[in-house]
C-alpha positions as CSV (number, residue, x, y, z in Angstrom):
1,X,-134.2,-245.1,-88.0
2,X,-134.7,-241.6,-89.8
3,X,-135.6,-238.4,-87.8
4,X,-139.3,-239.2,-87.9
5,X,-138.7,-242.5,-86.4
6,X,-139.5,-244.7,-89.7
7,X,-136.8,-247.5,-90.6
8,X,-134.1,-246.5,-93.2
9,X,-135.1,-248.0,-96.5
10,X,-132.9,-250.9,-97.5
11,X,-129.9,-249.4,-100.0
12,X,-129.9,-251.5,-102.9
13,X,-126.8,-251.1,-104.9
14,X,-127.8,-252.6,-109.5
15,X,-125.2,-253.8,-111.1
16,X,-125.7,-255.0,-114.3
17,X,-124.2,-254.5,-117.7
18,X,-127.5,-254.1,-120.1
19,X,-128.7,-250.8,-119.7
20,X,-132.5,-251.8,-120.2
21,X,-132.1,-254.4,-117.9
22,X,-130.6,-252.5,-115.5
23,X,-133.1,-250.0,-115.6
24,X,-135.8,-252.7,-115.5
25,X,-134.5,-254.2,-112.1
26,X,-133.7,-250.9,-110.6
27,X,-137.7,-250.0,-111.0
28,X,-138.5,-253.9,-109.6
29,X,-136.3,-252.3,-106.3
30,X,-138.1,-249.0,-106.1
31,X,-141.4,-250.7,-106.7
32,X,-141.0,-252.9,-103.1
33,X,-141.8,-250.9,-99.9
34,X,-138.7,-250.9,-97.6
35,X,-136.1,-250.7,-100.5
36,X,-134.1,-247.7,-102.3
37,X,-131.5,-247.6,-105.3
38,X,-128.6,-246.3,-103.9
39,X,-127.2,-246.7,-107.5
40,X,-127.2,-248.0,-110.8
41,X,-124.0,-249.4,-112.5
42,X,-122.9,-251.6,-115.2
43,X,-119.1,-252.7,-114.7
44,X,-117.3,-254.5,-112.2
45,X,-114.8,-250.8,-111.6
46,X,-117.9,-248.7,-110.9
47,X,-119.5,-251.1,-108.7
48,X,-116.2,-250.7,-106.0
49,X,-116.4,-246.7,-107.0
50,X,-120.2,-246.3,-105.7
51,X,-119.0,-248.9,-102.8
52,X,-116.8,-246.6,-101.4
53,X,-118.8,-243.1,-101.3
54,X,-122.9,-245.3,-101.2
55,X,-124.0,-247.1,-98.0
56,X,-125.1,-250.0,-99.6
57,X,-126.6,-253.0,-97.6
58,X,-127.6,-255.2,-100.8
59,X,-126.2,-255.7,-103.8
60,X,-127.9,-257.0,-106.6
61,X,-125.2,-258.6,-108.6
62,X,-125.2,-259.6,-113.0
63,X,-122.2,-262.3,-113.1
64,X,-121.3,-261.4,-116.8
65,X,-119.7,-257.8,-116.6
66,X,-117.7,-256.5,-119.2
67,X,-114.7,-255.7,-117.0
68,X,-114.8,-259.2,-115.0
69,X,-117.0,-261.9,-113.5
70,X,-119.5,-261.1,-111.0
71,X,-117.6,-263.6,-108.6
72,X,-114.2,-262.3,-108.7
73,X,-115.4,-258.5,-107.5
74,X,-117.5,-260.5,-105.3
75,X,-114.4,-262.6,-103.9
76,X,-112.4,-259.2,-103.8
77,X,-114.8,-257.4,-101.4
78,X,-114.8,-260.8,-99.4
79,X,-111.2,-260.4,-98.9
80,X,-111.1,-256.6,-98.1
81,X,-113.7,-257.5,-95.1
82,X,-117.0,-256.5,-96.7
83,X,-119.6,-258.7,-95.6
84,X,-122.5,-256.3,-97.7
85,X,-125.2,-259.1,-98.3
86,X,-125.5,-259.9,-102.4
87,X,-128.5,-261.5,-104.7
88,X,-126.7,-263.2,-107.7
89,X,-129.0,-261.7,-110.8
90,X,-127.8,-264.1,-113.6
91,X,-128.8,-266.5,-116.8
92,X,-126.0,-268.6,-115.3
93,X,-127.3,-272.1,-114.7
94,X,-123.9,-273.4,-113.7
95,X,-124.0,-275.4,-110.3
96,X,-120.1,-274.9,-109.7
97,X,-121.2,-271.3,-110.3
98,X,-124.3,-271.4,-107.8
99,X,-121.8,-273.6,-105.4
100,X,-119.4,-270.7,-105.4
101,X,-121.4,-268.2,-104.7
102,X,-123.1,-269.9,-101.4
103,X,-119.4,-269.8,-100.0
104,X,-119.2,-266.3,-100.4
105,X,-122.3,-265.2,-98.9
106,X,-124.9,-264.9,-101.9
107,X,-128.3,-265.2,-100.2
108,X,-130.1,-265.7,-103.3
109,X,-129.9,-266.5,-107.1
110,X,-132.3,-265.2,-109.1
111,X,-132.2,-266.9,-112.4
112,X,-132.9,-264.1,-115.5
113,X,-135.8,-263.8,-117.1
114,X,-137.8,-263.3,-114.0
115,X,-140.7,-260.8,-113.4
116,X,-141.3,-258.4,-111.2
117,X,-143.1,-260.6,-108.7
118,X,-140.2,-262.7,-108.3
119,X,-137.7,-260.7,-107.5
120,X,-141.0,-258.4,-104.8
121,X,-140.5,-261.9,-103.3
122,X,-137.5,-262.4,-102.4
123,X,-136.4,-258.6,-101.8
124,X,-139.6,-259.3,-98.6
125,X,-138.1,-262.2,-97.4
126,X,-134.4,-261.0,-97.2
127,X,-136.1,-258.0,-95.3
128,X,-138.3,-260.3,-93.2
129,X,-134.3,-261.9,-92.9
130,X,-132.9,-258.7,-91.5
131,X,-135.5,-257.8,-89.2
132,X,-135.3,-261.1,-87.4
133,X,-131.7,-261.1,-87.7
134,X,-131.6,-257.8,-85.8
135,X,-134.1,-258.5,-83.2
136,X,-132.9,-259.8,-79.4
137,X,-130.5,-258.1,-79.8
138,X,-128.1,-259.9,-82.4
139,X,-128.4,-263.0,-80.6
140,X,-130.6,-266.5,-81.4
141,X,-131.7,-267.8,-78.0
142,X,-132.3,-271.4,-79.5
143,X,-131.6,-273.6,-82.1
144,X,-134.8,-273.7,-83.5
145,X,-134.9,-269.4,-83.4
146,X,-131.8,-270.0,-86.0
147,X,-133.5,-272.4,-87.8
148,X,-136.5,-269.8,-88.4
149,X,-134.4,-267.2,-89.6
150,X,-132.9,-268.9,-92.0
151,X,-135.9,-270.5,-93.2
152,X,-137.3,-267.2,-94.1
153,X,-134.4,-267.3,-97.2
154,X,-135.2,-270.3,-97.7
155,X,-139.0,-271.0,-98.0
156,X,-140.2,-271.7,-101.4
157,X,-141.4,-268.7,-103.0
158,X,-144.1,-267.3,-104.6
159,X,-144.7,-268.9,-108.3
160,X,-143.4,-265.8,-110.3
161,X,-146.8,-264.7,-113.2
162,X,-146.0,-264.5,-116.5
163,X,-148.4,-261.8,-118.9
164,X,-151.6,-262.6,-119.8
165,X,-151.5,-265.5,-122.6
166,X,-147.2,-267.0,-121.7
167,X,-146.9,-270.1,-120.0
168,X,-144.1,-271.2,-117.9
169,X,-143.1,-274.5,-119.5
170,X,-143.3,-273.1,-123.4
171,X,-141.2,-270.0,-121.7
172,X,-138.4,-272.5,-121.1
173,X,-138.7,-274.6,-123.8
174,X,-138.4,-271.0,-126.4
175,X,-135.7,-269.9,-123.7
176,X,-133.6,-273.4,-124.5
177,X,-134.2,-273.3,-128.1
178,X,-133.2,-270.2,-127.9
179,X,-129.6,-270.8,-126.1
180,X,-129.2,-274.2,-127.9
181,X,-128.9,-271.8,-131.5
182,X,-126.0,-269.4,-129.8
183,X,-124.8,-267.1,-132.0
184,X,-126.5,-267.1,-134.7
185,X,-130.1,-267.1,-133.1
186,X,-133.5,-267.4,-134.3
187,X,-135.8,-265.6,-135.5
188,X,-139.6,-266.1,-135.2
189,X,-140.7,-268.3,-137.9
190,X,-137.5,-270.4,-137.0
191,X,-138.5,-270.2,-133.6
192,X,-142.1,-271.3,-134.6
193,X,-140.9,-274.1,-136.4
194,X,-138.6,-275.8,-134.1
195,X,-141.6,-275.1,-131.6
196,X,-144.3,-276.4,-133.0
197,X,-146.3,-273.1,-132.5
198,X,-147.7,-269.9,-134.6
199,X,-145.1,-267.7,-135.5
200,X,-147.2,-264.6,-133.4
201,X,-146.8,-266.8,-129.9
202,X,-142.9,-267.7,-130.9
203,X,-142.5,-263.8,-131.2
204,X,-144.2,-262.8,-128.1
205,X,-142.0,-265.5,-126.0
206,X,-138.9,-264.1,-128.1
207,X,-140.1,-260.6,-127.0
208,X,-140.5,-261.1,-123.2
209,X,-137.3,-262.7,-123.4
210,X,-135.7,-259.7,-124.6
211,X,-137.6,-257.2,-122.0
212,X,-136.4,-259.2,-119.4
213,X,-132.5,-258.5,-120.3
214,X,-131.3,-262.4,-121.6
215,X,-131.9,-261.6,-125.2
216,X,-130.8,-259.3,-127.9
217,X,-132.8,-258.3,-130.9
218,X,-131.7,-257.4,-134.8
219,X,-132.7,-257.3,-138.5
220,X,-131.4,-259.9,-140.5
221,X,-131.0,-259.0,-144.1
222,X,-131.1,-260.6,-146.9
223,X,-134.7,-261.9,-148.3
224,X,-136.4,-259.6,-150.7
225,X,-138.8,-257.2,-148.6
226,X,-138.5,-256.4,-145.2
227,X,-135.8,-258.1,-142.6
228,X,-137.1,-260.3,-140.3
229,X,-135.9,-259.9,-136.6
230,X,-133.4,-262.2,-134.8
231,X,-133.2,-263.0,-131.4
232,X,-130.1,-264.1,-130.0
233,X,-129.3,-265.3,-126.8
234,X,-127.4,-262.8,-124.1
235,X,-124.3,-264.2,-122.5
């Protein structure tokens, strides 16, 4: 409680490697009533750094850093006794992955791109988690009390809404096509193409893609007049 009696705001520690995505999930946190940034970082080394001076009580964790996997600093603050509770904020689809990070206390994965909603959701139901975790005073008096708390993570959550005009299943379908061409990506029209849609929808489905962090965006040169963009899949 603060000195005017009001609960502390959940700290929420970012830690993800794309500065626009970083920034993007940092104002999803500050958006939710209940939740703070306590920081923003974007390597493995500066996420123990603002664990040592920053209350945190959440972490919301990218799995793809540029100084090591998500799961190895996760697996190190297991090991030096941290139990601070951890959303896995990934593109990973890996079930040995997902696996892993249940036995290391990840309460939820939350698969990129994702929207605002989304993420509102969960961030509510791990509060709705803490408050009934907290209550009688640490202890469940039943089986079935246990079994309600942890239903709360566990409920199916809200469907996520896309922007006006996107559906969900051509989202995924331009999201595989999308990781199926790797490195060296498509742009619109080939996007379009492969789709079987205008080349305006393939490039507003490429665009969300990249505002929600999992894609990159460049020219490609080499056709007379002006370079067409490229979308390539983030890592």
């Amino acid at each position: 409680m603060s000195e005017s009696g009001a609960p502390q705001p959940i700290q929420v520690l970012v830690v993800e490697d794309d500065p626009l995505a970083a920034d993007a999930h940092a104002l999803y946190v500050s958006r939710v009533p209940g939740f703070a940034v306590a920081a923003v970082v974007h390597s493995r080394a500066e996420a123990l750094r603002s664990l040592e001076r920053l209350p945190v009580d959440l972490i919301l964790l990218d799995l793809y850093l540029p100084d090591g996997h998500g799961m190895a600093l996760l697996r190190a603050l297991r090991t030096a006794g941290r139990t601070t509770d951890v959303f896995a904020v990934t593109s990973a689809r890996d079930l040995t992955v997902i696996r892993e990070g249940v036995s290391l206390g990840v309460v939820q994965h939350v698969l990129k791109p994702f929207t605002f909603p989304t993420l509102r959701d969960r961030l509510r139901r791990y509060a709705q988690f803490r408050s009934t975790t907290a209550g009688a005073g640490g202890e469940a008096g039943s089986q079935a009390e246990v079994d309600r708390a942890l239903s709360v993570l566990r409920t199916a959550p809200e469907v996520p809404t896309l922007p006006k005009g996107l559906s969900a299943a051509t989202l995924d379908a331009v999201t595989q096509a999308l990781r199926d061409a790797g490195g060296s990506g498509l742009t619109a029209s080939a996007a379009a193409d492969r789709l079987g849609v205008n080349r305006i929808t393939a490039r507003r489905y490429l665009e969300h893609l990249l505002e929600g962090g999992t894609a990159d965006r460049r020219p490609q040169y080499g056709h007379v007049g002006r370079p067409e963009l490229c979308y390539r899949w983030r890592d």
